[in-house]
Each structure stands twice: as C-alpha cells, then as structure tokens.
C-alpha positions, -999 to +999 in steps of 0.1 A: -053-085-066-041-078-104-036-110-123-001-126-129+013-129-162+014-158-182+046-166-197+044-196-227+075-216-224+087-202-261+085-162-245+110-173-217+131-192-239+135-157-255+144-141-226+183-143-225+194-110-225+204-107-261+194-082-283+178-060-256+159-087-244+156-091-207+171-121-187+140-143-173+146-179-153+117-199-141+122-220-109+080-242-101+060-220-120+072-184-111+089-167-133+120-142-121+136-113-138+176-116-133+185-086-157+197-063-129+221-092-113+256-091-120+257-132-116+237-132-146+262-109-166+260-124-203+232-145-198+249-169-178+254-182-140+287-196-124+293-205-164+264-234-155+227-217-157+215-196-186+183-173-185+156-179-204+151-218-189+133-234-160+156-241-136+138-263-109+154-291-115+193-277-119+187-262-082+185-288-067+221-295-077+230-256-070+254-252-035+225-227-025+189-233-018+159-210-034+160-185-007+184-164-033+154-160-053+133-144-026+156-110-033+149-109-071+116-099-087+092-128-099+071-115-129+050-138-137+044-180-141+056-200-162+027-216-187+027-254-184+036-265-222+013-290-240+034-318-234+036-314-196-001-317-195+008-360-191+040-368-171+027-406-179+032-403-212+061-376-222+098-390-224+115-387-190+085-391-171+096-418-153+131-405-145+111-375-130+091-395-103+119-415-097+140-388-087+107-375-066+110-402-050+149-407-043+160-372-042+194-381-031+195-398-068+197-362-089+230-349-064+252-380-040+262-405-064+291-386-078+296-366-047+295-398-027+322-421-048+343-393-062+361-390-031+376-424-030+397-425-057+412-392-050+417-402-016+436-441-025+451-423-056+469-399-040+474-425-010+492-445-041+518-416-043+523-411-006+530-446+005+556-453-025+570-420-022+574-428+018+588-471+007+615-448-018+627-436+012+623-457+040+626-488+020+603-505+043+585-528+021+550-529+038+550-489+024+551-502-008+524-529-008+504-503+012+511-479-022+499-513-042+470-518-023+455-483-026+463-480-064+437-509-067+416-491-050+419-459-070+414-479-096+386-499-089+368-467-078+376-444-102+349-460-128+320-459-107+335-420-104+327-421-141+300-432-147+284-410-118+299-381-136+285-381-167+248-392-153+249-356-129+263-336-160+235-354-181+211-347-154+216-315-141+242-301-167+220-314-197+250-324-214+263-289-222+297-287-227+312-264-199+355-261-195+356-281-164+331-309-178+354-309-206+392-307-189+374-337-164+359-358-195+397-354-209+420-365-175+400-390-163+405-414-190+441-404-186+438-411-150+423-447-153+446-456-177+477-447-163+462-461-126+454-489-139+487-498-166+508-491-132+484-516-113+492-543-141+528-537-138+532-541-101+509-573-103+528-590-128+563-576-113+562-573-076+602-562-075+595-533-099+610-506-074+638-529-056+664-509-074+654-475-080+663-473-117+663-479-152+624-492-157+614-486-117+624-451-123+593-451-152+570-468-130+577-443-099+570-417-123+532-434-132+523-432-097+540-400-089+515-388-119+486-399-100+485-370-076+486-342-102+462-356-120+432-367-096+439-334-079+432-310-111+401-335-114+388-333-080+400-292-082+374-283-116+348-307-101+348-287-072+350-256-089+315-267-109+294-269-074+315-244-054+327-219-085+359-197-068+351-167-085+321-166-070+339-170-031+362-138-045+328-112-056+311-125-020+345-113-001 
C-alpha cells in the first residue's frame, strides 16, 4: 500500500485556489482536495470556510456532519506542526480539552439563549399591539412583562454570539456577523430605553398620542429588528443559497 503524502501545515495554507493553486481543507489529519466542488467556488464555503485550513474544529459547528467528505478525494494528511507536538503547553490548550470534554460548549449556548429574546421581543409587539386595540389593560402589562424579558435575555444572546463567532468563526468578519454585531446593540438599547420608560410611566399608552405614539413606535421596532437578527443568524448555520443549489 503506497504511502500517503505528508502535507506541512504551510503547503495547505497555500492551497486556496489562487494562482492555479489547488483548493486543499484538512478535517483530523486527512487532507481533502475541494478544487472540483462548486461550494468551494472562490476559495470559499457558505461565505464561512476557506481552503487551505483545518477545519475539524469549524465542523463541528457546520449544519452537516463529515459524511460530505466521504464523496471528495482525501490526498494526503495533514503534518502535525511543531507546536502541536504539546497541547499542555501551546495557547488554547486548555480551551481544547475543555471543549473535549463539553462538546455542547463549542455549538448550544448561542443556539440555546438566542431564541428567547426573539420570542418575548416580538411577544413585546404583539401584546401592545393587541392592548392598542382591545384596550384591555392586562395586554399591555403582558407587552411590559415580556419586553423585560427580551431584554434581560438579549445580553446573554450577546455574549454567546461573539464566543461561537470567536470560536468557530475565528473572528473573521463575515456580512451577517457584521449586520448582527450592528443591530443588536440597536436592539438592546432601544428594548431596554422603552423598558425604562414604561417602568417609570406606567400610563404611557392611556391616550394613544403625542409621546405614547413614540413609545408604541419603540416596541413596534422591536419586531423588525430581532427578526433581521434572528433571519442572518440563521442564514450563518443554515445559508439559503445553499437550500436553492440543493433544489
């Protein structure tokens, strides 16, 4: 059995598919030649992965498992570089076995709290829209209610976001990470300014006018704008034009 190729980390880092170069990805050890795939068009996958890199650990965070890469040809393994040779004593080490350990650590957290902001955020909108109406006033502290809650959730959202797009993302600046690092400031501020005004004026929307009509416009806001959050979040994991080439 002819021996595999050897590929030092520097070679595949080459590999990107510029100037005639082929497009190479490692994922543990192997090493896979993507230059005939059309998801790998540029150098680039679901505007996420680039070739030439070791992907193992951005994978994990991939809506697909590695069975895609039983259908592409594996060249070769990757060379371990000089300063794998100790996990104990290169930086991130201990991040490493820690997420060994708590797999869930590298993918939930932001999955598992994003959904609760959108969820009393737009809850916000709905029950003041439905007190506008009605003017039943149990709507409208209902409405109250889940604005703290968007609130209160929305920086835990945060913070989970920007450990995954440190994690998994390394920090690259892609157009949804960007448009979400944009609104959702916007988002907790304007939650939480209209939260502030209720609390200090509970009789904000008795009459529906003059300054009420500013403050039904705040939580009217909410919707929009956890929605186009929650819609390019989405889009990172489960990219659309990726849905549209598959049907």
């Amino acid at each position: 059995m002819p021996k595999k190729r050897e590929f030092p980390p520097k070679e595949l880092a080459a590999a990107r598919g510029a100037d005639g170069q082929p497009r190479y990805i490692a994922y543990e050890g192997q090493v896979y030649d993507v230059s005939a795939s059309p998801l790998w068009a540029g150098g680039e996958h679901m505007a996420s992965h680039r070739a030439g890199a070791d992907l193992t650990a951005e994978l994990a965070d991939a809506p697909h498992g590695p069975e895609v890469l039983e259908r592409i040809t594996r060249v070769g393994v990757l060379q371990a570089a000089a300063e794998d040779v100790s996990e104990l004593d290169r930086p991130g080490g201990k991040l490493e076995r820690l997420l060994k350990k708590f797999p869930l650590l590298r993918r939930h957290p932001h999955p598992m709290v994003v959904h609760f902001p959108i969820v009393f955020m737009i809850s916000a909108s709905v029950f003041t829209i439905i007190y506008v109406v009605s003017g039943v006033e149990s709507f409208e502290v209902t409405g109250f209610y889940c604005l703290g809650g968007g609130v209160l959730f929305t920086v835990p959202a945060m913070l989970t976001g920007l450990f995954t797009w440190w994690l998994n993302y390394q920090a690259r600046w892609l157009k949804p990470v960007v448009i979400k690092l944009v609104l959702s400031p916007i988002l907790l501020l304007v939650g939480a300014a209209a939260f502030v005004w209720r609390w200090q004026d509970p009789g904000v929307l008795a009459v529906l006018g003059g300054i009420g009509i500013l403050y039904f416009v705040l939580i009217l806001l909410l919707t929009p704008l956890v929605s186009v959050i929650g819609w390019y979040g989405a889009n990172l994991t489960f990219p659309l034009h990726e849905e549209v080439k598959g049907g």
